[in-house]
C-alpha positions as CSV (number, residue, x, y, z in Angstrom):
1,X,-114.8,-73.2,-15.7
2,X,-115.1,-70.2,-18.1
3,X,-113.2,-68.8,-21.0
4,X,-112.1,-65.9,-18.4
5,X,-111.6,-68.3,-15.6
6,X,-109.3,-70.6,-17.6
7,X,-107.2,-67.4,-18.7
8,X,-106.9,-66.2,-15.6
9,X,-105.5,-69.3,-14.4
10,X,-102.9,-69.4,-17.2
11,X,-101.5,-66.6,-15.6
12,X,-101.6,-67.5,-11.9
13,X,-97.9,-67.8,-11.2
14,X,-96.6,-68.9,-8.1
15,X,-93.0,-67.6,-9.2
16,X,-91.7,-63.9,-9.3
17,X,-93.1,-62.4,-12.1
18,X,-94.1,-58.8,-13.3
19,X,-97.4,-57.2,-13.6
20,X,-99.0,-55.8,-16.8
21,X,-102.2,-55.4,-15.6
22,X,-105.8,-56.3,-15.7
23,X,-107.5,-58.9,-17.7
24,X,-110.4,-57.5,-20.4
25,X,-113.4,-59.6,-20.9
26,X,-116.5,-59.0,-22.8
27,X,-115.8,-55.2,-22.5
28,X,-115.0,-55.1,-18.6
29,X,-112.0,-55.6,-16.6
30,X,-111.6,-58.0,-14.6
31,X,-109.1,-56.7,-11.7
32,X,-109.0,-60.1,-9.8
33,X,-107.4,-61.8,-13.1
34,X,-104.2,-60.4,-13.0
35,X,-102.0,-60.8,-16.6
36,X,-98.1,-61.2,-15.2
37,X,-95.2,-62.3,-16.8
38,X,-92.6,-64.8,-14.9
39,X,-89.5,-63.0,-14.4
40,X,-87.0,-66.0,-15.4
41,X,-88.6,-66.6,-18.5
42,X,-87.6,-62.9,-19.3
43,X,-84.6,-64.4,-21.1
44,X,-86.9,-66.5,-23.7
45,X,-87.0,-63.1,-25.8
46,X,-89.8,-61.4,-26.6
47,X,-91.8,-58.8,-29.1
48,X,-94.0,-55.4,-28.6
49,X,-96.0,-54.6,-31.4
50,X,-98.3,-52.1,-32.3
51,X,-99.5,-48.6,-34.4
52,X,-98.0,-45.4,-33.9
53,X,-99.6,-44.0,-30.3
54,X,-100.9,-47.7,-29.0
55,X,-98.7,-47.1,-26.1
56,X,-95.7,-48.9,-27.3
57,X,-93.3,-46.9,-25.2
58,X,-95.5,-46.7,-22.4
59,X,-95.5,-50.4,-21.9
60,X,-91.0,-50.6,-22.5
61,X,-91.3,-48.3,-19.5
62,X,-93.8,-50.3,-17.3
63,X,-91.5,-53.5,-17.8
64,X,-88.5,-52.0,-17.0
65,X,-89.4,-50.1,-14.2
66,X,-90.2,-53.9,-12.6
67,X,-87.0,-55.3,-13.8
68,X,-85.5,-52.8,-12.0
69,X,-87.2,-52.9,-9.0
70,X,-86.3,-56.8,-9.1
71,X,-82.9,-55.9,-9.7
72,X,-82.6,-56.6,-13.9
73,X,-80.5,-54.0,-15.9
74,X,-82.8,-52.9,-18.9
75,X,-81.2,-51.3,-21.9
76,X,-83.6,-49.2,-24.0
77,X,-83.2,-47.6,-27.0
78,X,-84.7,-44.1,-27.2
79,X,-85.3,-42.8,-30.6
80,X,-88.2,-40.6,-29.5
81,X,-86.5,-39.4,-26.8
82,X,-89.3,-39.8,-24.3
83,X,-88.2,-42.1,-22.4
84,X,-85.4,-40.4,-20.2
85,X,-88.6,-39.8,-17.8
86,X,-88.1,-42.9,-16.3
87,X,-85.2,-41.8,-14.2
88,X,-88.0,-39.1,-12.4
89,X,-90.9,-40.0,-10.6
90,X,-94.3,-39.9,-12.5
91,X,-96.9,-37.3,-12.2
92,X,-100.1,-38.2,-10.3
93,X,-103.3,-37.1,-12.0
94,X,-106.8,-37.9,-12.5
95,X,-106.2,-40.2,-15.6
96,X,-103.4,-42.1,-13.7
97,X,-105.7,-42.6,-10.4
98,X,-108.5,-44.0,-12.8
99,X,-106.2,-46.5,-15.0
100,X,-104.7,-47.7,-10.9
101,X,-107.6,-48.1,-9.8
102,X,-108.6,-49.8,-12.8
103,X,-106.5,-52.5,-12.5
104,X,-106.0,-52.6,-9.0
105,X,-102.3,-51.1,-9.1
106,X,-100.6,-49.5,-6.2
107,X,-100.1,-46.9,-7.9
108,X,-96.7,-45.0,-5.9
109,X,-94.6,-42.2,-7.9
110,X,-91.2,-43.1,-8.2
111,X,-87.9,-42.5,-10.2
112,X,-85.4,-45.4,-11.2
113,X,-81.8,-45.1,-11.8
114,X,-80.5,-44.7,-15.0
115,X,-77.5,-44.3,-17.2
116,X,-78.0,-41.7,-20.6
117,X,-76.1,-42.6,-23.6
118,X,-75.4,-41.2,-26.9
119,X,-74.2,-42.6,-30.0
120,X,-70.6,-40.9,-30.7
121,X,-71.2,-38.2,-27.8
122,X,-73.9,-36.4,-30.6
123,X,-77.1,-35.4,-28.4
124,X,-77.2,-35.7,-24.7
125,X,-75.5,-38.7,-23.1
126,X,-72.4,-40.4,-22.3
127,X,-70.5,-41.1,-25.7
128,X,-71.2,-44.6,-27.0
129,X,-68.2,-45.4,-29.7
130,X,-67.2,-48.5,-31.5
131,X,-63.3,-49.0,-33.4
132,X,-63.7,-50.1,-36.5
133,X,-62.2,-53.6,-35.7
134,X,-64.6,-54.0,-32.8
135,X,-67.3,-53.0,-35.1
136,X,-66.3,-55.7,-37.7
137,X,-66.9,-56.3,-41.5
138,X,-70.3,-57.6,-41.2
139,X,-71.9,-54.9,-39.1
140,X,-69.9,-52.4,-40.9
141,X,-71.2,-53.7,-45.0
142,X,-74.5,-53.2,-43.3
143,X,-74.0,-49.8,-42.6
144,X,-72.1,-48.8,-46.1
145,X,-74.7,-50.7,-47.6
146,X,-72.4,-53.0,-49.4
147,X,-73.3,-56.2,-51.5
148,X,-72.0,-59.8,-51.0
149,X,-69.4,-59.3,-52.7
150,X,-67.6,-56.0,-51.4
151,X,-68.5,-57.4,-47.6
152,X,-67.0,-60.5,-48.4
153,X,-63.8,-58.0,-49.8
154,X,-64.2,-55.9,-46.8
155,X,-63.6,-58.8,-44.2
156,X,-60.2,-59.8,-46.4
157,X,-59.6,-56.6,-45.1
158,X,-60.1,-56.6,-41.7
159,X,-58.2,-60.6,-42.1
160,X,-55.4,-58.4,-43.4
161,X,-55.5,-56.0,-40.6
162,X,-55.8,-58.4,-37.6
163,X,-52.9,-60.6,-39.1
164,X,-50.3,-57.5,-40.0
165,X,-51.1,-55.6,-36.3
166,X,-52.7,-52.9,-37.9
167,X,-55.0,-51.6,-35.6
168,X,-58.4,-49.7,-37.3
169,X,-59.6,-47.4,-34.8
170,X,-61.9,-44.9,-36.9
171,X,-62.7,-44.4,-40.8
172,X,-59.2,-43.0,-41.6
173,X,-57.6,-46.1,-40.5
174,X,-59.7,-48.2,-42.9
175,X,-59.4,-46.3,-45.6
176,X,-55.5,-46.2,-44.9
177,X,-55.4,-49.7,-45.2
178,X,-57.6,-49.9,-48.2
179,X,-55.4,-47.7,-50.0
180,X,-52.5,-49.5,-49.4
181,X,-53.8,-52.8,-50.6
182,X,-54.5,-51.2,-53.7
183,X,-51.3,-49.4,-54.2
184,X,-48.3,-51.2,-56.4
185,X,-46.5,-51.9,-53.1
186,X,-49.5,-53.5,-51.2
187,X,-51.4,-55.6,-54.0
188,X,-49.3,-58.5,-53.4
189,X,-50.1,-58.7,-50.2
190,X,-53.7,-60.6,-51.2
191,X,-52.2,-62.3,-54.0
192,X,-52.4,-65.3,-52.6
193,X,-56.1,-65.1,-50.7
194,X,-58.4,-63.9,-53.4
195,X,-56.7,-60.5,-54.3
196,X,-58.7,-57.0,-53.8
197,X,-59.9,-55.6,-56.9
198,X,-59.9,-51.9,-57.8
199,X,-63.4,-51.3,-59.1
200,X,-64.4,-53.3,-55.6
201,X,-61.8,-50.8,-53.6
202,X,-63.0,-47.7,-55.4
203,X,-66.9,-48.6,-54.2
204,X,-65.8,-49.0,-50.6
205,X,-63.7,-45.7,-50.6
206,X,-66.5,-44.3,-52.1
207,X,-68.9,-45.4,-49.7
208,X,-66.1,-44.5,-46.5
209,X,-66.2,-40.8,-47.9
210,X,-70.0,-40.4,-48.3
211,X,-70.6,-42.1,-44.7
212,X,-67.8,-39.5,-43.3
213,X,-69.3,-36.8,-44.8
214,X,-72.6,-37.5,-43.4
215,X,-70.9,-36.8,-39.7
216,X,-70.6,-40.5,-38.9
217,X,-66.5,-40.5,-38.1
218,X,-67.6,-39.4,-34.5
219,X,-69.1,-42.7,-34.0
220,X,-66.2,-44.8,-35.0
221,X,-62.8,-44.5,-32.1
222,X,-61.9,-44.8,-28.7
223,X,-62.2,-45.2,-26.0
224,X,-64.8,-48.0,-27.2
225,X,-67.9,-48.4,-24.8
226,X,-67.4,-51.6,-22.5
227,X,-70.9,-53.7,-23.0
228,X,-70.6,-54.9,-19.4
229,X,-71.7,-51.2,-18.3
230,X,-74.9,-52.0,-18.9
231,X,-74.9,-54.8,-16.7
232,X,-74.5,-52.9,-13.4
233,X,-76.8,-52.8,-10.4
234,X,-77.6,-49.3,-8.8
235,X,-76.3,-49.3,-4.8
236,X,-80.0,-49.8,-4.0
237,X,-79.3,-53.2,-5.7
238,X,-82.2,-52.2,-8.4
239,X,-81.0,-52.6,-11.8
240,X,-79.6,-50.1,-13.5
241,X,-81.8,-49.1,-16.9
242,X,-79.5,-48.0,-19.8
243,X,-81.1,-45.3,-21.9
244,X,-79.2,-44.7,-25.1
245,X,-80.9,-41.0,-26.6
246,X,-81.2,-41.6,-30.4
247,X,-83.2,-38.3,-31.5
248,X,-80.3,-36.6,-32.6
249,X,-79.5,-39.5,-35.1
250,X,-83.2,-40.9,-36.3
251,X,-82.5,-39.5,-39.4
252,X,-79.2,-42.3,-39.8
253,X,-81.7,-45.5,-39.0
254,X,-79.3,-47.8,-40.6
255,X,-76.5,-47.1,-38.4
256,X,-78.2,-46.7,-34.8
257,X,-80.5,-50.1,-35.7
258,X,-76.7,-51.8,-36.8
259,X,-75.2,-50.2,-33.7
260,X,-77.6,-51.7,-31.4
261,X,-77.0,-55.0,-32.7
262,X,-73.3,-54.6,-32.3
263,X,-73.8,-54.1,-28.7
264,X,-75.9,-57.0,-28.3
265,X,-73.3,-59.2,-30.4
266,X,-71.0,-57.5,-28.2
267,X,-72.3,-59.2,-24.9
268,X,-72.9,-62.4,-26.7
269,X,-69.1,-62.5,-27.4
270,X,-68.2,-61.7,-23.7
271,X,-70.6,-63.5,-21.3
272,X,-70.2,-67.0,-19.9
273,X,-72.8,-69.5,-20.3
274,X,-75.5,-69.8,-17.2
275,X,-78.4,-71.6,-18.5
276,X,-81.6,-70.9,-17.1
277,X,-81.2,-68.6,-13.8
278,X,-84.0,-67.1,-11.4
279,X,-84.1,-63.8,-12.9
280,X,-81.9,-62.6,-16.7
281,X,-78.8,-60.6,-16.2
282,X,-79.6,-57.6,-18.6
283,X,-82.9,-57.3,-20.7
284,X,-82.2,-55.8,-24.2
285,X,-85.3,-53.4,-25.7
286,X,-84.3,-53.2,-29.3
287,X,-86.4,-50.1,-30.6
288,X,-87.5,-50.0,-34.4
289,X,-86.1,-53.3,-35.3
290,X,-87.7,-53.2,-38.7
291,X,-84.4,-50.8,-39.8
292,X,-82.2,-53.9,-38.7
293,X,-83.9,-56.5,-40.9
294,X,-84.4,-53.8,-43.9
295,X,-82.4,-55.2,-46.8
296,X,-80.3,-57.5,-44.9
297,X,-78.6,-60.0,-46.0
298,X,-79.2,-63.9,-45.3
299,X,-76.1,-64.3,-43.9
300,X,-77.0,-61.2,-42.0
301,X,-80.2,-62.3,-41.2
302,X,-78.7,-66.0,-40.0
303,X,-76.3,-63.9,-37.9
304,X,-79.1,-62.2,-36.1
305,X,-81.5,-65.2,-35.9
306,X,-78.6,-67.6,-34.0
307,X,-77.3,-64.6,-31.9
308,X,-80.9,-64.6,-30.3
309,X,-81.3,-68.4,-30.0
310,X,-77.9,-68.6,-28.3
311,X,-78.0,-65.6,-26.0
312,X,-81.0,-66.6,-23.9
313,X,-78.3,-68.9,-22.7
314,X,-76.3,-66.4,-21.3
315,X,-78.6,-64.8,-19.5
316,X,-79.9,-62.2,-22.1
317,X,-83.6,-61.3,-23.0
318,X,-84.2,-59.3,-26.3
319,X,-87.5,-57.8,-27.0
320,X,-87.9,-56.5,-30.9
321,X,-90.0,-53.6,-30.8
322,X,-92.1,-53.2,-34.1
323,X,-95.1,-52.1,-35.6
324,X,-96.1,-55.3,-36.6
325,X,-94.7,-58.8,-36.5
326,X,-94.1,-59.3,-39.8
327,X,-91.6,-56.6,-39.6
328,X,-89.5,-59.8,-38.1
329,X,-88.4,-62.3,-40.0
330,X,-90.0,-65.5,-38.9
331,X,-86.8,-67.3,-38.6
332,X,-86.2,-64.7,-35.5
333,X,-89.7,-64.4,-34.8
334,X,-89.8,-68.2,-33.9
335,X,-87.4,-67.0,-30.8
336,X,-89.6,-64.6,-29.3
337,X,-91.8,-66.8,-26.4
338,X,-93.3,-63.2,-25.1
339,X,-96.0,-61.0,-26.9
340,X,-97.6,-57.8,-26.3
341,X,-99.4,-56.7,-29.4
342,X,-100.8,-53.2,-29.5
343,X,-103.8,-52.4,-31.7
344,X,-103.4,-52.4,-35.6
345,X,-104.7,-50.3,-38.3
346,X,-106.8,-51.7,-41.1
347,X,-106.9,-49.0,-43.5
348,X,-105.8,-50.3,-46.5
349,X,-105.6,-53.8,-48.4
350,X,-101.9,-53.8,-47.0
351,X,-103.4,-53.4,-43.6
352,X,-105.7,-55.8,-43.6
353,X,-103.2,-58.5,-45.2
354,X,-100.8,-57.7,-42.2
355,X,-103.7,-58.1,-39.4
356,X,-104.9,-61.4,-40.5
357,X,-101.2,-62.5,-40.7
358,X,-100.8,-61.2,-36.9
359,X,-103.9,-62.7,-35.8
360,X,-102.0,-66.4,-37.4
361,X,-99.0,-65.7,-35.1
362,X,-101.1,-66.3,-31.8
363,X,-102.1,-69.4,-30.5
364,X,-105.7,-70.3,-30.2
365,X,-107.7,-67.8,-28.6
366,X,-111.2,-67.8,-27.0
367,X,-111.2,-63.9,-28.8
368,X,-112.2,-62.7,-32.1
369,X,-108.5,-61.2,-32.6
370,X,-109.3,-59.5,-36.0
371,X,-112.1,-57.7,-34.1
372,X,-110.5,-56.9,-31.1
373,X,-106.8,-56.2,-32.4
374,X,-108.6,-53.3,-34.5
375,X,-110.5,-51.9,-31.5
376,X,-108.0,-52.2,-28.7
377,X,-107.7,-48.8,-26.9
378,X,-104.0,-46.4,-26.0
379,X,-102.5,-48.7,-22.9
380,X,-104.9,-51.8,-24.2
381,X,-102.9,-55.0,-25.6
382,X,-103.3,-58.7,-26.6
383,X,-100.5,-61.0,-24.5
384,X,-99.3,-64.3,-24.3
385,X,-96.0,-65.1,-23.1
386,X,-94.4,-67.9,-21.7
387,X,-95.6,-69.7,-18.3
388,X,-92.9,-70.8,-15.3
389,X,-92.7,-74.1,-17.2
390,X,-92.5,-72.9,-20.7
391,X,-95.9,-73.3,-22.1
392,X,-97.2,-70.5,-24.2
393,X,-100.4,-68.9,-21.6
394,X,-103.8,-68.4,-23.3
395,X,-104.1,-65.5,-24.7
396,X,-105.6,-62.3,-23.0
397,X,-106.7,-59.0,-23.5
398,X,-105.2,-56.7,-21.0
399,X,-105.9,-53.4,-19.7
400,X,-102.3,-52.4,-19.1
401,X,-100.8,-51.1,-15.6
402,X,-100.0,-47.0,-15.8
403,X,-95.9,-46.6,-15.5
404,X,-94.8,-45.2,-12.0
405,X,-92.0,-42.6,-13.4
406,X,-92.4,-39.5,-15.4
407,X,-94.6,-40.3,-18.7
408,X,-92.4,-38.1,-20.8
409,X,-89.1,-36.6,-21.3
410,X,-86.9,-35.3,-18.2
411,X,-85.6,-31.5,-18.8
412,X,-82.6,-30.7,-21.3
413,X,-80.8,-29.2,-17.9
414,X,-81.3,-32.4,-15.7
415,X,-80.8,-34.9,-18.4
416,X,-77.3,-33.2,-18.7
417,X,-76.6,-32.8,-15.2
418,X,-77.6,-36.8,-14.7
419,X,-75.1,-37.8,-17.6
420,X,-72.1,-34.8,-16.6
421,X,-72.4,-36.1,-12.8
422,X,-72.0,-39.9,-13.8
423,X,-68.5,-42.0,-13.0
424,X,-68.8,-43.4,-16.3
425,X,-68.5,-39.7,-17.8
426,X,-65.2,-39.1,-17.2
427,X,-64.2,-42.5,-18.7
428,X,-65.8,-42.3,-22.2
429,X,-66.4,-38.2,-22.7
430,X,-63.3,-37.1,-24.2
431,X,-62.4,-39.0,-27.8
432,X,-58.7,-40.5,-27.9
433,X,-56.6,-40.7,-31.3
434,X,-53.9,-42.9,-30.5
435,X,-51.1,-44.6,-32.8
436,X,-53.5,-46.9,-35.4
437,X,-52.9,-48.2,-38.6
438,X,-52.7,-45.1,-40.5
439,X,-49.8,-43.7,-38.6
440,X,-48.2,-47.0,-39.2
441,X,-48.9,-47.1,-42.8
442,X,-47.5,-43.3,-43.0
443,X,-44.3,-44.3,-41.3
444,X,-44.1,-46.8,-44.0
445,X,-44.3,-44.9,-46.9
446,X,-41.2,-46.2,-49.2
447,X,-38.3,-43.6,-49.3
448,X,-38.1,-41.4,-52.5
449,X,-36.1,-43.0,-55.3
450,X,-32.2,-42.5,-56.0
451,X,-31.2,-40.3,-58.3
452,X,-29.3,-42.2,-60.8
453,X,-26.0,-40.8,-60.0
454,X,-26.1,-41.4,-56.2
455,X,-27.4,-45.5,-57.7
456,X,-24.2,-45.6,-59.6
457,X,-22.0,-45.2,-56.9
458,X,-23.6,-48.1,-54.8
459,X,-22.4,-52.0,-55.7
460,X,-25.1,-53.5,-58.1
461,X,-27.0,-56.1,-56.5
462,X,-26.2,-59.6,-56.1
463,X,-28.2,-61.5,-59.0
464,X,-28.6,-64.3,-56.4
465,X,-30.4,-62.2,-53.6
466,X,-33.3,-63.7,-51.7
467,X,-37.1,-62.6,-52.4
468,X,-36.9,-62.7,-48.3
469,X,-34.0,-60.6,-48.1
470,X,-35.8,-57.6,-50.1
471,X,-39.2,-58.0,-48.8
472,X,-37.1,-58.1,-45.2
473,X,-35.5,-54.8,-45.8
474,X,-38.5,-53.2,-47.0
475,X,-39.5,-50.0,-44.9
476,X,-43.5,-51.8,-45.1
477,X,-41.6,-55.1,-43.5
478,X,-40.3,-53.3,-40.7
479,X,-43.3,-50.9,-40.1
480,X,-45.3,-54.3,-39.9
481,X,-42.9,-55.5,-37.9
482,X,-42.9,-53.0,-35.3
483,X,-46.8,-52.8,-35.1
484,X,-47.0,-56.8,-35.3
485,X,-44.0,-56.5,-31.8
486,X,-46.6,-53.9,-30.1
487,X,-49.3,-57.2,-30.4
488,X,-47.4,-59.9,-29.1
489,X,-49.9,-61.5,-26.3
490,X,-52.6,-59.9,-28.0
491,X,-55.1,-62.0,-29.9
492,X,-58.4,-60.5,-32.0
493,X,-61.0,-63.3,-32.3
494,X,-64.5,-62.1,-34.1
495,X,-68.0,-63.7,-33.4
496,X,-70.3,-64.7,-35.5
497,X,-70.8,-60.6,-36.3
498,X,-67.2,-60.3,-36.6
499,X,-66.8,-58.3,-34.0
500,X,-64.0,-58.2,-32.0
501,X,-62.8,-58.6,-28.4
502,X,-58.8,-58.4,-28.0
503,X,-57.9,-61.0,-25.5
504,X,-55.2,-60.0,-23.6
């Protein structure tokens, strides 16, 4: 048997599976020796990887269009914003008609449903928005760009704040609560657990007013975006692919790469174990992942690398898209059992360092993969992925399928007339400020002093009074007391993220 003949029969599933396309050997393409991916092992992760304008995005869209048709929800993050065509059905031309018949594809326009979203409601798209508490210390320090210490500071203050009832909705909430804990009636609250220094304080009030002031506080409040949205199924039974538009925010990478992972942490908290099933319940596109891993911490970095070894329990596949591998931590990139690598640049001593380390992340190949990752063609890509029993598939160089829906983005007009005319618009569109920990902490402001006449006329206190009789009367006491009646039955536990799921 050949070299081509034994990678074509690596990939000769008898399984479900999805197409990529067309196998390339010795310059020519092959159509019989098809390059598919078996749907169930969707959920063993994955990673796209490639220079700007390999086709990167082209290839997200051909994968989710099939998960779709084989009813999988897809989440994709656009930060391009040219991927909203997938909702519309592509465009035939000359070029498309060649790469079909190329590969032998069936080429057939068509449109897929899809849900936009926006982070906070800024750009077009249903609001995504996060509380605070559902956010969580850890994600949060990311995005303030805190150090070990003020995160570990922070999440005594979010301990604080689940134990006392006070709910932290948005950024004035927080900063309510951090202000108290500094005040002369709130530091003995921590006394006892490690204490919340000023200088520390100062830094994260500081940080809290320069994030605000950057228009972030629309992203932070309620109603917070239920993750099990993007598990629906369109009434076709196709899965439903969740776009969330990122353009108007690419300048803010740290927050939209932390605000991705929150949603993914966000469905690890909340779905039940189911092992290894026919096809994954929601497949996860995680755009730009290089921002997430940028000056992370290794606790961070731990965070991230068992959330993806545990989620593929649940059901979940994550695919990190990147320019090049070692934009992943291998701790992470150990998890990922499906590759598509786009071609690489080797323009510099930097470049070439990073292609030989690529070339060391594959498993043997019959191909000169520092030749051929350099010379791959737009739509061209190395793969190996995983086959139905688990076993890495040779790799092969692949002449990729062309995407069926619109290459491109959708109009401004229809884009908003798709997210206005949605049933999940009315639900998340308009922002709620209800009662939260700064309204509670306001109530509780301590009354202004006596005047010493009005003191003088008032019995002087009994020397034997209780420390729990004053704290009791205390206007904070029964402020705290109130909020902490509202939460009886309530109970906040966090994940591994710290986020938050109130369990009613």
């Amino acid at each position: 048997m050949s070299d081509s003949e034994t990678i074509a029969a690596g990939y000769a599933f008898t399984g479900p599976a999805l197409d990529l396309g067309a196998l390339l050997w010795d310059g020519a393409c092959l159509p019989d020796a098809q390059i598919r991916i078996p749907l169930p092992m969707l959920n063993r992760h994955g990673l796209v990887a490639g220079a700007t304008g390999t086709g990167k995005t082209k290839t997200l869209q051909l994968i989710a269009e099939q998960l779709s048709a084989q009813g999988v929800p897809v989440f994709l993050a656009d930060v391009k914003g040219d991927v909203s065509g997938i909702s519309a059905p592509g465009a035939a031309n000359d070029k498309v008609a060649g790469r079909a018949a190329e590969v032998r594809q069936q080429w057939t326009a068509t449109g897929f449903p899809a849900e936009f979203y926006a982070l906070g409601g800024i750009g077009h798209g249903i609001p995504v928005r996060a509380t605070i508490t559902g956010f969580g210390p850890v994600l949060l320090s990311k995005v303030l760009q805190l150090n070990q210490t003020q995160e570990q500071s922070l999440g005594l203050i979010f301990h604080y704040a689940d134990t006392k009832g006070l709910e932290l909705i948005d950024l004035k909430d927080l900063r309510a609560v951090v202000t108290f804990l500094t005040s002369d009636e709130g530091k003995p609250e921590l006394k006892n657990i490690g204490g919340l220094s000023t200088a520390t304080a100062g830094v994260i009030l500081r940080s809290l007013t320069a994030f605000e002031a950057q228009g972030m506080a629309d992203f932070f409040g309620e109603p917070e975006f239920d993750t099990s949205e993007l598990l629906r199924t369109a009434t076709d039974g196709r899965g439903m692919v969740s776009v969330l538009e990122l353009p108007a925010v690419q300048d803010k990478p740290q927050l939209f790469s932390t605000f991705l992972m929150w949603l993914l942490a966000d469905l690890f908290h909340d779905l039940p174990e189911v092992g290894d099933a026919d096809k994954p319940k929601l497949v996860f596109f995680f755009d730009e992942a290089h921002l997430l891993f940028n000056d992370a911490s290794k606790a961070f970095l731990d965070s991230i690398t068992q959330t993806v070894r545990l989620i593929r329990s649940k059901g979940v596949g994550v695919f990190f898209v990147t320019q090049t591998p070692k934009d992943v931590p291998g701790d992470v990139l150990a998890q990922l059992g499906n590759r598509v690598q786009h071609a690489l640049r080797a323009f510099t001593p930097d470049d070439q360092k990073a292609l030989k380390a690529t070339v060391k992340t594959f498993p043997n190949s019959a191909y000169d993969l520092e030749e051929i990752l350099t010379g791959l063609g737009t739509g061209e890509a190395v793969v190996t992925v995983l086959s139905e029993n688990g076993a890495p598939t040779p790799v092969a160089v692949t002449r990729l399928r062309a995407p069926e829906s619109l290459m491109g983005p959708i109009d401004a007009a229809v884009l908003d007339q798709a997210v206005k005319s949605s049933s999940l618009y009315g639900r998340y569109a308009q922002a709620v400020d209800r009662e939260s920990a700064y309204e509670k902490l306001s109530e509780a402001r301590p009354e202004p002093a006596e005047t010493p006449k009005a003191a003088a006329k008032k019995a002087p206190a009994k020397e034997d009074e209780s420390m729990v009789q004053q704290v009791v009367g205390s206007g904070m006491f029964k402020s705290l007391a109130r909020s902490v009646g509202t939460q009886i039955g309530r109970e906040i536990t966090r994940s591994l993220f710290g986020t938050a799921r109130r369990k009613r």
